[in-house]
C-alpha positions as CSV (number, residue, x, y, z in Angstrom):
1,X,136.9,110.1,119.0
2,X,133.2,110.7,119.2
3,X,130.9,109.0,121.1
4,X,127.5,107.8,119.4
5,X,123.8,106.7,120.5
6,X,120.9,104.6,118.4
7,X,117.2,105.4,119.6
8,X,115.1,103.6,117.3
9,X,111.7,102.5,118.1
10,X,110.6,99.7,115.5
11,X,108.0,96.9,115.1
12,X,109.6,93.4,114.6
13,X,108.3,90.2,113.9
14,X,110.1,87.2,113.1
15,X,110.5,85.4,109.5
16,X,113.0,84.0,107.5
17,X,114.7,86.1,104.4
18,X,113.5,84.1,101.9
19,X,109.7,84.6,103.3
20,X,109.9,88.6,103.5
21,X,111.7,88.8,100.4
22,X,109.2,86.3,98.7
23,X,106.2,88.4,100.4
24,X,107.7,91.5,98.7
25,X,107.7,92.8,102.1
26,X,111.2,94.1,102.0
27,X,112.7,96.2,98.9
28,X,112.7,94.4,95.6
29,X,116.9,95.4,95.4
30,X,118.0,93.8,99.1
31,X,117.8,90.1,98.0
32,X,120.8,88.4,99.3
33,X,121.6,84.6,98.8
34,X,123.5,84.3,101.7
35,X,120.5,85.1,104.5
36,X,117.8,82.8,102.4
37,X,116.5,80.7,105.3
38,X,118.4,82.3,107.9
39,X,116.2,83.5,110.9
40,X,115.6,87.1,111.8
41,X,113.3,89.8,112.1
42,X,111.0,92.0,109.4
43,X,111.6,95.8,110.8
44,X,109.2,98.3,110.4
45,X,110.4,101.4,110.7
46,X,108.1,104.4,112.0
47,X,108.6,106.1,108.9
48,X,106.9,102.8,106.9
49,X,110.7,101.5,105.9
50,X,110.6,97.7,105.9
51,X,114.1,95.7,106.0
52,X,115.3,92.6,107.5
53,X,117.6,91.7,110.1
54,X,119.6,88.4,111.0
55,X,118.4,87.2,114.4
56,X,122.1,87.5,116.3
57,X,122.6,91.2,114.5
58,X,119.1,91.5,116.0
59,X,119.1,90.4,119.4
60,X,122.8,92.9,119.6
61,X,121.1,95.6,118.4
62,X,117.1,96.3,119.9
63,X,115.7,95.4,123.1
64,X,112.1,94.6,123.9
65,X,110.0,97.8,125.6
66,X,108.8,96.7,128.5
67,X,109.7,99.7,130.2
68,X,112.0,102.5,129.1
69,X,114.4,104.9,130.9
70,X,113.0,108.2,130.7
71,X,115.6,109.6,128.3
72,X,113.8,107.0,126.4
73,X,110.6,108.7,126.6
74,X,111.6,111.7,125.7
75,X,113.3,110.5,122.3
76,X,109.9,108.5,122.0
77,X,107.9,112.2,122.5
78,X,110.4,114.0,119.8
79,X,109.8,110.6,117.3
80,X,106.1,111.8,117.8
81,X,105.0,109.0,120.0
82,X,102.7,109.2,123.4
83,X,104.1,107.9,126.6
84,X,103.2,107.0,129.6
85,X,104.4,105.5,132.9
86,X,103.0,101.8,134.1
87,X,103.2,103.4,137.6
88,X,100.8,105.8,136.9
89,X,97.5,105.4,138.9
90,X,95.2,107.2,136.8
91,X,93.4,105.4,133.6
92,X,94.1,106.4,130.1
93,X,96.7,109.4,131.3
94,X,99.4,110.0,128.4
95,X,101.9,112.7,127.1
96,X,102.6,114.1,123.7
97,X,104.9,116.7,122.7
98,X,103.5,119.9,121.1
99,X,106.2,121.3,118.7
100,X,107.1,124.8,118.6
101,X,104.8,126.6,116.2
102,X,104.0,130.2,114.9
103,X,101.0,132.1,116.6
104,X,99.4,133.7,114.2
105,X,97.0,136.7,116.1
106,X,93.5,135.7,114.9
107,X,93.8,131.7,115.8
108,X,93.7,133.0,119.0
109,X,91.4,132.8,121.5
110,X,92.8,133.6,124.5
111,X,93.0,137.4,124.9
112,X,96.5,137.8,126.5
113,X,97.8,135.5,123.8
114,X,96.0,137.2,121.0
115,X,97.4,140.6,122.5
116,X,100.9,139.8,122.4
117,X,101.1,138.1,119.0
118,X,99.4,141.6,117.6
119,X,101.9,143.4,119.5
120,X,104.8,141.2,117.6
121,X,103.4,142.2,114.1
122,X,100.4,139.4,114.2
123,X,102.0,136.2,114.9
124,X,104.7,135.2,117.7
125,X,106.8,132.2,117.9
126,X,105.6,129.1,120.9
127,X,108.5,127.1,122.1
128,X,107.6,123.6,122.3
129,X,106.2,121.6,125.0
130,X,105.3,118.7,127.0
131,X,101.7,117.8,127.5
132,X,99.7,115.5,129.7
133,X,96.2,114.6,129.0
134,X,95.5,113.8,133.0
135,X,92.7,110.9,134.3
136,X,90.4,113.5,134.6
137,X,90.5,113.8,130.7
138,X,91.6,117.1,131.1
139,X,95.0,118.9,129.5
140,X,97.8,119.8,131.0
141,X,100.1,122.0,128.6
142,X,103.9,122.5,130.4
143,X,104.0,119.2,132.4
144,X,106.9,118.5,134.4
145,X,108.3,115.2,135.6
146,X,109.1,114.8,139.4
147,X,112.3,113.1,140.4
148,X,110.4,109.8,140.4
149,X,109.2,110.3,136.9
150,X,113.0,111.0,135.8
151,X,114.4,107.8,137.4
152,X,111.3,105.4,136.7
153,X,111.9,103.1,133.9
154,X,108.4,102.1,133.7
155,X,107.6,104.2,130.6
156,X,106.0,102.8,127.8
157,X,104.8,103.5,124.2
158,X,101.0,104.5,124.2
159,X,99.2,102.9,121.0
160,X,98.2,104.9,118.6
């Protein structure tokens, strides 16, 4: 048997069937009689889905962020989210995650970078990586979490 895990970070707000269905705020083909003034939750999905859960089916299935794990985080990152840690002392700090990309030789600025990728044919491939723009509203490509950062669960969504 195989084990399986749900990281989903969604938008809720709470409203009878009948009112998101009436609304048209859920897909024309998911009316069901059954759930018409039961109470639950509109979902938004990151990707812009919209459906509707029953409150109990709800409450079972999402918790309230107010401070992930930071296995958390890092599914937030690869869902293309910022995060940061409440803990954090500095002001407006975040991280992203840049994806791996293709180099191609004359984006490049950097001379030992624009050397190697011409060396490679004119383009090499960059692995992905964290980032970290720091309170000093500087970058920091590569970051790396201490110990304290891996066992905090004070990590939150950034807004967008």
């Amino acid at each position: 048997m195989h084990q399986y895990i749900k990281t989903q970070v969604v938008k809720a707000e709470p409203m009878t069937y009948r009112k998101a269905y009436e609304s048209g705020l859920i897909p024309e083909n998911s009316y069901i009689s059954e759930f018409d003034d039961a109470l639950g939750y509109l979902l938004i999905h990151m990707d812009g889905f919209r459906d509707w859960k029953p409150k109990e089916v709800f409450d079972e299935e999402y918790k309230k962020v107010e401070g992930m794990t930071f296995g958390h985080a890092i599914q937030a990152l690869k869902a293309g989210h910022k995060v940061a840690r409440k803990g954090w002392n500095g002001k407006g700090m975040f991280l992203w995650l840049k994806p791996a990309a293709t180099v191609k030789a004359e984006w490049c600025k950097d001379p030992m970078l624009k050397g190697l990728a011409e060396a490679n044919g004119g383009e090499i491939e960059a692995l992905g990586t964290i980032c970290m723009f720091t309170a000093q509203k500087q970058i920091l490509s590569g970051w790396l979490a201490s110990q304290t950062d891996m066992l905090s669960e004070d990590w939150e969504i950034v807004s967008e």
